[in-house]
C-alpha positions in Angstrom: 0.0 0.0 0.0 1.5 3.7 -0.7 1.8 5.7 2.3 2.7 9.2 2.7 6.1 8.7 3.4 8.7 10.8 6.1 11.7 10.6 3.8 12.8 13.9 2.1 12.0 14.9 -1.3 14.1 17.1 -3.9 14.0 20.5 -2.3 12.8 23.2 -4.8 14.9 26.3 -4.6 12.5 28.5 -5.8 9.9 27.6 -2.6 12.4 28.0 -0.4 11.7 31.7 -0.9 15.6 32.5 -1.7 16.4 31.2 -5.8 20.2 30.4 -4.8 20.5 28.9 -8.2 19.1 32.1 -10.1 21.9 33.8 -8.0 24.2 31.9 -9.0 24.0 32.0 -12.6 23.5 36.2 -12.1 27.1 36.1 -11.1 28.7 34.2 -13.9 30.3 36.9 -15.4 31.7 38.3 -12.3 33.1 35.2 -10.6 33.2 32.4 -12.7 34.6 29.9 -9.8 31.7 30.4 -8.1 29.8 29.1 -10.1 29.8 25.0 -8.6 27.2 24.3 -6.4 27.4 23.2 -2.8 27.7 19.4 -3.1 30.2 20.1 -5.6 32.3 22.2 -3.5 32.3 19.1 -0.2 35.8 18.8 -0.2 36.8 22.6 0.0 39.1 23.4 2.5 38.6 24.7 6.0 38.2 28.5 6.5 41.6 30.3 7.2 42.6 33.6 8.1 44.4 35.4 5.2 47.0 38.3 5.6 46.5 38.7 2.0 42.9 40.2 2.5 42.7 43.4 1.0 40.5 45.5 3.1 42.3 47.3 6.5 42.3 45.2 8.8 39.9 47.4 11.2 36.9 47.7 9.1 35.0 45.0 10.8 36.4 46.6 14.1 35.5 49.8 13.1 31.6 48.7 12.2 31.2 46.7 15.2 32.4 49.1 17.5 29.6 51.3 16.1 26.5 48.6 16.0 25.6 49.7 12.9 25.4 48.5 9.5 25.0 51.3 7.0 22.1 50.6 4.6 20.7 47.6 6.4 17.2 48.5 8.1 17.3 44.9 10.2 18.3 44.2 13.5 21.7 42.6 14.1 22.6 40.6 17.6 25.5 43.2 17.9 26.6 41.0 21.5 26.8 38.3 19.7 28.6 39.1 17.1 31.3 41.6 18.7 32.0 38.1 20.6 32.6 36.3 17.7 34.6 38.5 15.7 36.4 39.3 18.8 38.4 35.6 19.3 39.0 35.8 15.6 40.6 39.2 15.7 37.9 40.6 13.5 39.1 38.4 10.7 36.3 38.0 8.5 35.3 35.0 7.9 32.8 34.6 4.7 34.7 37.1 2.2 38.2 37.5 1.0 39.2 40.5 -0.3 36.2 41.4 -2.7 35.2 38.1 -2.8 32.8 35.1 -1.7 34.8 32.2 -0.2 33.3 28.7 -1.3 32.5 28.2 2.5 29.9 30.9 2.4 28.2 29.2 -0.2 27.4 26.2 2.1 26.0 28.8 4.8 23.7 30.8 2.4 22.3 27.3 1.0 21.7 26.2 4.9 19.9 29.6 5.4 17.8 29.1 2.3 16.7 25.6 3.2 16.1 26.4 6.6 12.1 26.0 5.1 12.4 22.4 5.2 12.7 22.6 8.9 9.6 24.8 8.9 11.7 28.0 10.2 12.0 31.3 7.6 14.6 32.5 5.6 13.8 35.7 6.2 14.6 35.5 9.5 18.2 34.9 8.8 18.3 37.8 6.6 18.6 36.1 3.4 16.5 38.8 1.1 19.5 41.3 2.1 22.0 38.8 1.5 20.6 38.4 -1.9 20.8 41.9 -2.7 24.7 42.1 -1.6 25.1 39.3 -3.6 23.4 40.6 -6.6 25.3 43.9 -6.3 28.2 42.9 -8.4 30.4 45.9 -7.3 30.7 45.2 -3.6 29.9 41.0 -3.4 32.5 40.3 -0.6 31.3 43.5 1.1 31.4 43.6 5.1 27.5 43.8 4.9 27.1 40.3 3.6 29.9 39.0 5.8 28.2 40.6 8.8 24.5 39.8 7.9 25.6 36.3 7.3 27.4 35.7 10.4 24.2 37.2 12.3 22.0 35.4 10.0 23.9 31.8 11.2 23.7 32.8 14.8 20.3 33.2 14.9 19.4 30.2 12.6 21.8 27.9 15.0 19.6 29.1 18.0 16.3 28.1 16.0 17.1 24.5 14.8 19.3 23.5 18.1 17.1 24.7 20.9 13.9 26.0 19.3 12.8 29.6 17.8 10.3 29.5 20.7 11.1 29.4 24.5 8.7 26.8 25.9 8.8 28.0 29.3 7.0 31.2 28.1 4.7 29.4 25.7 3.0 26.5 27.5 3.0 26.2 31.4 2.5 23.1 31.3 5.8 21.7 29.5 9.0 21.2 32.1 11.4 20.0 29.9 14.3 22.6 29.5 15.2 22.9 26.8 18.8 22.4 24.9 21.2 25.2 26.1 23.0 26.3 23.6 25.6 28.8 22.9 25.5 29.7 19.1 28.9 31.6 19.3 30.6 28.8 20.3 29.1 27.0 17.6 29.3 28.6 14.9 33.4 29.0 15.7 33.4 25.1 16.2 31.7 25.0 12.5 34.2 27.4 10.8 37.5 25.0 12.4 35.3 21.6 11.1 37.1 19.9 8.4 34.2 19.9 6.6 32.0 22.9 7.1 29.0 21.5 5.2 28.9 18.5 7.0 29.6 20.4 10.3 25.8 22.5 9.2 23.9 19.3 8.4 24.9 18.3 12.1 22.8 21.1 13.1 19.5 19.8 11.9 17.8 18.1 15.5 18.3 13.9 14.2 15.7 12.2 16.8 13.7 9.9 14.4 10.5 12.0 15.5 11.6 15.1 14.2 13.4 13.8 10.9 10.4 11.6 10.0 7.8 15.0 10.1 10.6 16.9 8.3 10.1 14.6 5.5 6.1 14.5 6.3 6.2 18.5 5.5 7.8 18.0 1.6 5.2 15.6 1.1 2.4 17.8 2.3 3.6 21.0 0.5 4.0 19.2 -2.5 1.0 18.4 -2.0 -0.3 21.5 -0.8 1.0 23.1 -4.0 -1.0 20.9 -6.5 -4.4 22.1 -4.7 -4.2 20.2 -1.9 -7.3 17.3 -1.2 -10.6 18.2 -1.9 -13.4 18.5 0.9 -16.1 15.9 1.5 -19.5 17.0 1.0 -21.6 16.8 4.5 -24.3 14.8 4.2 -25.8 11.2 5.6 -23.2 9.0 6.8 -21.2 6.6 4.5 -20.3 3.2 5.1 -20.2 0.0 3.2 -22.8 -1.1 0.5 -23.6 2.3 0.2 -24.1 3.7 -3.1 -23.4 8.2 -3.2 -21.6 10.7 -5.7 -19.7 12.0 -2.6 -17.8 8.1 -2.4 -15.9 9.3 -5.6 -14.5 12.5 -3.8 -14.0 10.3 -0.4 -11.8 8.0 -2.7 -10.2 10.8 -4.3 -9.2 12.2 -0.6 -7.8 9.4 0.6 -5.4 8.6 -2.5 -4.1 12.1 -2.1 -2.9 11.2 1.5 -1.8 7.3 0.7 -4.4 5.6 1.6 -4.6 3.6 -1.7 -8.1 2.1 -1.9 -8.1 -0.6 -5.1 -11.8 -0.9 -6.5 -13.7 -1.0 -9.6 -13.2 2.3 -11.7 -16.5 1.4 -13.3 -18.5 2.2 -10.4 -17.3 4.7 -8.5 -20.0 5.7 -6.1 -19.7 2.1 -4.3 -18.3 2.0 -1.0 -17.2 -1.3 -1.1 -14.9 -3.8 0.9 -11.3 -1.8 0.1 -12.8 1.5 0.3 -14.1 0.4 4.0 -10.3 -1.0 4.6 -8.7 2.3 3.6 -11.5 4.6 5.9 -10.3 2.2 9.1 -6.7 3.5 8.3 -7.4 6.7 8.2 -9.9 6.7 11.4 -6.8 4.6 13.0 -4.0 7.7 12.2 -6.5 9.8 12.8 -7.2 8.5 17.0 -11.0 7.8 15.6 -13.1 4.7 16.2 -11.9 2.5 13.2 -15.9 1.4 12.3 -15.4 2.1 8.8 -18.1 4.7 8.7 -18.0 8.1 7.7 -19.6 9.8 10.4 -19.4 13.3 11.7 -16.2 13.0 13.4 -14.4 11.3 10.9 -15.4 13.6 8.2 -14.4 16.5 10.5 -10.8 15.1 10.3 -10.9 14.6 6.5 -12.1 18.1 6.0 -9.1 19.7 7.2 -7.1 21.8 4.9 -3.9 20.4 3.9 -2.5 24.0 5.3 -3.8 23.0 8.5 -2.1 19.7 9.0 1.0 21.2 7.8 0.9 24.2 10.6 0.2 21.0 13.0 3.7 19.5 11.8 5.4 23.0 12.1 4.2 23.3 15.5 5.4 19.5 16.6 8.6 20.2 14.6 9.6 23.1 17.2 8.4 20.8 20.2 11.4 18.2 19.0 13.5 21.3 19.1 13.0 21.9 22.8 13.9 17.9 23.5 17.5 17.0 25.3 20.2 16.0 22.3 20.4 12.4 23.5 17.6 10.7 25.1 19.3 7.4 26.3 19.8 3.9 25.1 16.8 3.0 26.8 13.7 5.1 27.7 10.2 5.1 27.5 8.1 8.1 25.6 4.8 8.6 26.6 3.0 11.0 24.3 -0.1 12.4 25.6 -1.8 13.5 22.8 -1.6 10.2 21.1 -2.7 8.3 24.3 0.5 5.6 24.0 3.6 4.9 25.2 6.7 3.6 23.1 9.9 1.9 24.7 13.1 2.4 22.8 15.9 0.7 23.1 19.1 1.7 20.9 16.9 4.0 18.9 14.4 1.2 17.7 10.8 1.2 19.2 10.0 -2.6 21.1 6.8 -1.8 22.5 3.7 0.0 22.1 0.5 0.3 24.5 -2.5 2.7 24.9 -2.8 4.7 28.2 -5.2 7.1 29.8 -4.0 10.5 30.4 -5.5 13.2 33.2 -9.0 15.0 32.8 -8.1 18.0 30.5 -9.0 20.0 34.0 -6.0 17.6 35.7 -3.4 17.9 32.4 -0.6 15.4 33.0 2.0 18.0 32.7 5.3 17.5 30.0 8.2 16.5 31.6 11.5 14.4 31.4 11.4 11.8 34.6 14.0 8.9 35.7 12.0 5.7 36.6 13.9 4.2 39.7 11.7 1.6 41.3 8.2 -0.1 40.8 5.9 -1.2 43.4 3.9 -4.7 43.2 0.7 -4.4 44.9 0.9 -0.8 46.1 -0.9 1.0 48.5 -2.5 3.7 47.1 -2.3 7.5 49.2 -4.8 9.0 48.3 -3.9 13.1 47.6 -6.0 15.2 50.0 -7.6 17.1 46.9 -8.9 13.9 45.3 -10.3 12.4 48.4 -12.3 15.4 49.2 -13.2 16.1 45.2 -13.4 12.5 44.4 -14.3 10.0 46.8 -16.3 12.8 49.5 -18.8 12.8 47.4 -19.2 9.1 46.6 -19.0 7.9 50.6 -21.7 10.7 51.1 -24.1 9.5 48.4 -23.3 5.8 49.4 -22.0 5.3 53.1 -20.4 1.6 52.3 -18.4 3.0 49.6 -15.2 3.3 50.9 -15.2 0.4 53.1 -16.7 -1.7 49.8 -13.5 0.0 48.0 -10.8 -1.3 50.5 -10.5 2.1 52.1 -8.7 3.0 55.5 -9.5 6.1 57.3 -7.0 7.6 59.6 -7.9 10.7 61.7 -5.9 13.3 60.3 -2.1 13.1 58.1 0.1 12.9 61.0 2.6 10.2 61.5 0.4 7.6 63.9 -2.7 8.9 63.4 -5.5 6.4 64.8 -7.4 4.5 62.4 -10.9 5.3 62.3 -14.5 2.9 61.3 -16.1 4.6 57.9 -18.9 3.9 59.8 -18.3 6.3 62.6 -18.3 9.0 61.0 -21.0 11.5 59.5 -19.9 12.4 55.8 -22.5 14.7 55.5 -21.0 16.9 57.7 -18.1 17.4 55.6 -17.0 19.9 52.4 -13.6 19.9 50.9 -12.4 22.5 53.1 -13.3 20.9 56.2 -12.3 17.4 55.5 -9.6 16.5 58.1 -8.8 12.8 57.0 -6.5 10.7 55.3 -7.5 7.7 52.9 -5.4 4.8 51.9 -6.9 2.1 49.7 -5.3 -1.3 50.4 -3.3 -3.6 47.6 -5.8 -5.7 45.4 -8.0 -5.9 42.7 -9.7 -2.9 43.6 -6.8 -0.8 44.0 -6.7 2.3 42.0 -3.4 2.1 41.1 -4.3 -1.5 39.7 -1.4 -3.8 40.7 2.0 -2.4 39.5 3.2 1.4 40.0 6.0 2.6 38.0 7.9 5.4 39.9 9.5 8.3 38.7 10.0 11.1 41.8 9.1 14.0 40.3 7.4 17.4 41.2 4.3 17.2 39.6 3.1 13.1 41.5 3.0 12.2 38.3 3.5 8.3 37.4 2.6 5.6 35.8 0.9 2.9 36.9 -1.8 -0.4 35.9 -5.6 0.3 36.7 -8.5 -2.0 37.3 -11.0 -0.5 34.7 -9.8 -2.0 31.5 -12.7 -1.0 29.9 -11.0 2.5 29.3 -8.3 1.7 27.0 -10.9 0.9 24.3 -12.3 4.6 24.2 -10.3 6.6 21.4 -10.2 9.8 23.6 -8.3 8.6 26.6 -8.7 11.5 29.4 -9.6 9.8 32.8 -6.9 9.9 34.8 -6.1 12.7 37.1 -2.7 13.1 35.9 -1.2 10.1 36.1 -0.5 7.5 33.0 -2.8 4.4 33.6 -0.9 1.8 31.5 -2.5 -0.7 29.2 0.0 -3.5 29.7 1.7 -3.7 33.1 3.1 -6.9 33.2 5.1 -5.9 29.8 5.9 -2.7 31.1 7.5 -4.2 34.2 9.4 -7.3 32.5 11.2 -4.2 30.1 11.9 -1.7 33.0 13.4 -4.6 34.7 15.2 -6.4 31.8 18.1 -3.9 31.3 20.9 -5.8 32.8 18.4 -8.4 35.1 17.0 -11.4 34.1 13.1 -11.2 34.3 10.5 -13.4 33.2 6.8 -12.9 33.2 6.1 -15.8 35.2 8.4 -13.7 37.8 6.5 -10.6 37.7 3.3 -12.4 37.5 4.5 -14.3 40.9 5.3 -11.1 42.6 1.6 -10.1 41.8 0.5 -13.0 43.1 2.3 -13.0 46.5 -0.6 -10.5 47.3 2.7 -8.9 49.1 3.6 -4.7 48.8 6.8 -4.6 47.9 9.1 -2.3 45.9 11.5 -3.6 43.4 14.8 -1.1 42.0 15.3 -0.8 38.5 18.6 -2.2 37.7 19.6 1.2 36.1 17.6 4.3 36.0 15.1 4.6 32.8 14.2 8.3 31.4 10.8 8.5 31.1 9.7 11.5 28.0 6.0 12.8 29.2 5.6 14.6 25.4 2.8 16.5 23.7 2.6 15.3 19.9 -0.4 16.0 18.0 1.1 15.0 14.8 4.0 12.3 14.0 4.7 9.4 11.5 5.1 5.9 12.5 7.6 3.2 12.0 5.5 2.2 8.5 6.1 5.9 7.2 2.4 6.4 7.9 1.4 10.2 8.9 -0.8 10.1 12.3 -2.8 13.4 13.5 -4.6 14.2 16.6 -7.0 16.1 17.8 -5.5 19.2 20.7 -7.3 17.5 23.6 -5.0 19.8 26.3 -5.5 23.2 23.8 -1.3 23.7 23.9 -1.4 23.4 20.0 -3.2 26.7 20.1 -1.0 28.2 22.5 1.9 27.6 20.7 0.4 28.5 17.6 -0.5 31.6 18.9 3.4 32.4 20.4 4.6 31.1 17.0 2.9 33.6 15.0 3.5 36.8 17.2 7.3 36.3 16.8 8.7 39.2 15.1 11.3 37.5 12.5 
């Protein structure tokens, strides 16, 4: 079946809002050697200072000192680049004399692409470093050596660490992200052997990110054709239905790779392979896969191609704000998808749904270390879910608790007596008068189901199994209070424990049995990735979307767009 794929297509210069190659043939007659492209010019040598430069050897001093650029209207990182040109001796770097060194030509290109990582050009001044390159009188001018420089600072801040800051975007994201320091960088680049390799390193390489990199070539090639066409509303479709909207449905889902084979001679018949290709897209899509077009699932196949592509700019820049190296082992829980993936050595072993919190109790973003689990756990209940939880449930039935394994102790000091549920008149009680402490006891019952995954953090936020099942077979997956209910607990615990230990099921499945609470160390502390992703691709190439369920889509899209470039 043809998918949408992640890989990277032939990059069109002329998109890329900067025509490198129209440049480049505008300057034949003034510097023929300039003329090879990039790729052709891999093996040139590393950047070098030259005494033989012929402009005075304070010029860049003298423009520096001043923070100004004569005829350039846009804003320069003056700090920045006083500190750069300042270890260099305010060598330039870029230009030689009157000229463009072959170097530069790898940094413009980089600049010009930066598109493909959903960033702007413009932002890196490359309109003005067209113009200085299309004035033929001054093209190794200290404009275009300055603008460039600049230019590359700001672009290595972008791609490395993010163009946003997440901490002022989404209050609900805790990972920090990458600190990087672009002046060092960008002197580490200039001394690399290989200075076009050395930019290509910049580009974020977690599988997530490079897979939606590719997904945005294929959907602004697609975008660019017309996109896909819209589904007229109507009744809902399903098999052995017969409607001139099944021809446009078909037509919708070829354009996004769901390849459908059926009889060209009657194309208004939802048939067998028509039905197959609406599951797929109801399955990348978080739906119920029931085949049927309903309301929801032509909701998601009525958004604009422009849409989906601002959903994979926006989930772009949140791989941006991830740590460079995640471990050889972790586990990646992505909210917005409702699963969690374990990784080991960058290859995905595991998949399971969970439940995620209320989207009044968000399960916060965060990076934690998982250091123990706990086999038939007690379960401590928070003071703010026993008095907005379980309060009301003991008052409307007075067995509740006591049906529900639940110990009452007086109040949360150490020793507090142990009270009889039935002692006590609930009725009396509100949540701010509620003096007592609950604790459910290990079992069946137990909230926390029978294995808790622990990962001290802040936010008393873990993972952990659950007793009703029944919730993992809803497509929208918010009913926790901001913990991850896990799906498979027993294959959860046998690959936490595995790294370095020998663990079978039939162990785990014995500790459970025991009836015992006890805690069991993780041979070796696993990172555990709580992540937001509304839009990714899957091992199979195959492009997944979901619904903002937490509304931080529309927070960052709302940051994103207010940046001045």
């Amino acid at each position: 079946m043809q998918r949408l794929q992640a890989n990277s297509v032939g990059y069109d210069h002329e998109k890329g809002g900067v025509p490198i190659a129209r440049l480049l043939a505008s300057l034949v007659l003034v510097w023929p050697i300039f003329l090879s492209t990039p790729a052709a010019l891999a093996g040139a040598p590393v950047i070098q200072e030259s005494p033989a430069d012929s402009r005075p050897a304070g010029t860049l001093w003298s423009l520096i000192a001043s923070a100004s650029l004569p005829g350039v209207a846009t804003h320069l990182d003056w700090q920045q680049i006083r500190v750069f040109y300042t270890d260099r001796h305010y060598a330039p770097v870029w230009t030689h004399g009157d000229q463009l060194r072959h170097e530069a030509w790898f940094a413009i290109d980089q600049l010009a692409r930066a598109d493909d990582d959903g960033l702007f050009p413009d932002e890196y001044h490359i309109n003005e470093i067209r113009l200085c390159l299309e004035d033929s009188a001054s093209p190794g001018s200290d404009a275009l050596e300055l603008l460039l420089t600049d230019g590359l600072l700001r672009y290595i801040s972008h791609i490395r660490s993010g163009r946003l800051d997440p901490r002022t975007v989404d209050t609900e994201w805790h990972i920090p992200p990458p600190v990087v320091d672009p002046v060092a960088e960008l002197a580490a680049i200039t001394a690399s052997p290989s200075i076009q390799n050395a930019l290509q390193q910049l580009i974020p390489h977690h599988r997530g990110y490079r897979r939606l990199r590719g997904l945005l070539q294929s959907l602004r090639a697609l975008e660019s054709t017309g996109g896909w066409p819209a589904v007229p509303p109507g009744t809902a479709l399903e098999r052995g239905g017969y409607d001139q909207r099944i021809h446009v449905l078909r037509h919708r889902l070829m354009l996004s790779g769901y390849q459908a084979d059926f009889d060209y001679r009657n194309t208004y018949h939802f048939d067998a392979s028509l039905e197959s290709a609406v599951r797929e897209f109801q399955s990348a899509h978080g739906l119920d896969a029931d085949g049927i077009v309903g309301r929801r699932t032509l909701a998601a196949l009525n958004v604009p191609v422009n849409e989906r592509i601002q959903q994979v700019l926006l989930n772009m820049e949140r791989w941006r704000w991830m740590p460079d190296e995640l471990g050889e082992r972790y586990l990646l829980v992505n909210m917005a998808g409702f699963d969690l993936q374990a990784v080991e050595y960058d290859e995905t072993v595991m998949h399971m749904r969970v439940i995620i919190g209320r989207p009044y109790r968000e399960t916060p973003a965060f990076v934690g270390e998982m250091r123990y689990l706990v086999f038939n756990p007690y379960w401590n209940v928070p003071h703010k879910l026993a008095t907005l939880d379980l309060l009301p449930k003991q008052q409307a039935d007075p067995d509740y608790l006591a049906n529900k394994g639940f110990r009452v102790y007086a109040n949360w000091s150490k020793g507090a007596p142990e009270l009889d549920p039935g002692d006590i008149e609930w009725l009396n009680y509100t949540a701010e008068t509620f003096p007592y402490r609950l604790i459910q006891d290990p079992g069946k019952a137990n909230s926390l189901g029978l294995i808790k995954f622990m990962l001290p953090n802040p936010y008393a936020v873990y993972l952990h199994d659950t007793p009703s099942r029944h919730l993992f077979d809803r497509s929208v997956r918010t009913f926790s209070s901001g913990c991850i209910r896990v799906e498979e607990p027993v294959r959860l615990a046998n690959f936490v424990l595995s790294d370095g230990m020998e663990v079978t099921t039939p162990d785990v499945l014995e500790a459970i049995d025991s009836g015992k609470n006890h805690s069991v160390a993780l041979p070796r502390v696993m990172p555990v990735y709580m992540l937001y992703q509304t839009a990714w691709v899957d091992d199979e190439g195959r492009a997944h979307f979901r619904d903002d369920v937490y509304g931080r889509d529309v927070l960052v899209l709302r940051a994103w767009s207010s940046v001045a470039g």
